[in-house]
N, C-alpha and C positions, 0 to 999 in steps of 0.2 A: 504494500500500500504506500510505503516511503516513497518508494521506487517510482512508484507511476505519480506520487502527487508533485515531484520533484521534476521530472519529465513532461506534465503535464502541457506547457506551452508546445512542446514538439509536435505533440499527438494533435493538438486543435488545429496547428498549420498546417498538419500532414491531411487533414479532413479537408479543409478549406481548401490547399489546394489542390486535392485529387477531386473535388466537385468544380473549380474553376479550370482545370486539366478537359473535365469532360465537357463540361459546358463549350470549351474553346471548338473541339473537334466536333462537337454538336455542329456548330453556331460557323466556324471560319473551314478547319480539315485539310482534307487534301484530295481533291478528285481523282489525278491519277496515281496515287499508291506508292509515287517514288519519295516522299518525305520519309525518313526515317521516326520521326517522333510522332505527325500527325495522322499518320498513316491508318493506325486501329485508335481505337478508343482505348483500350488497356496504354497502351506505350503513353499515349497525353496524358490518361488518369496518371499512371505512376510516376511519371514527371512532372505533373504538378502537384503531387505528395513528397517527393522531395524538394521539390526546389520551395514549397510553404513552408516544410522544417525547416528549413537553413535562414529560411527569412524569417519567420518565427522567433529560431533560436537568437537572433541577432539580437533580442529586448529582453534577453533574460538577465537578470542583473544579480552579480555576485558580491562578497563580501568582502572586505579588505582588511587583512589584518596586519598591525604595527608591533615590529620587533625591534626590541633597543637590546644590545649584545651590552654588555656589564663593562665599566671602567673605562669605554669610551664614547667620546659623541657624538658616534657613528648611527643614523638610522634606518634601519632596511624597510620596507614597504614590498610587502608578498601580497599578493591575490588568492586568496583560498577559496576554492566551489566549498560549498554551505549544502549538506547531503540534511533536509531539515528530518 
């Protein structure tokens, strides 16, 4: 349940865009069958599920955490994913 609440933005753009994926080849396509992507409706569907994840993923927003090493005044700044 971590798992998927943690994930959860990937999953809603992976939805989104395998309905705007099919809606494209509904709606624009390819009449003679030499496109690679628009050619079936599964190839559009699947490519517009991933390429929603990655755009999706782009606003997922992570934690930053502040490390000061002892005795000097030196400070690091790390990005840590936050698995909530």
């Amino acid at each position: 349940m971590k798992w998927l609440k943690n994930n959860l933005l990937y999953f809603i753009g992976a939805a989104v865009g395998a309905i705007a994926g099919y809606i494209y080849w509904q709606q624009v396509g390819c009449i003679s069958g030499n496109c690679m992507i628009t050619s079936k409706p599964i190839n559009s569907t699947l490519y517009g599920a991933v390429m929603g994840s990655l755009l999706y993923g782009l606003f997922k927003k992570e934690k930053k955490k502040v490390v000061m090493t002892e005795g000097e005044n030196k400070h690091e700044i790390q990005r840590v994913r936050t698995y909530r």
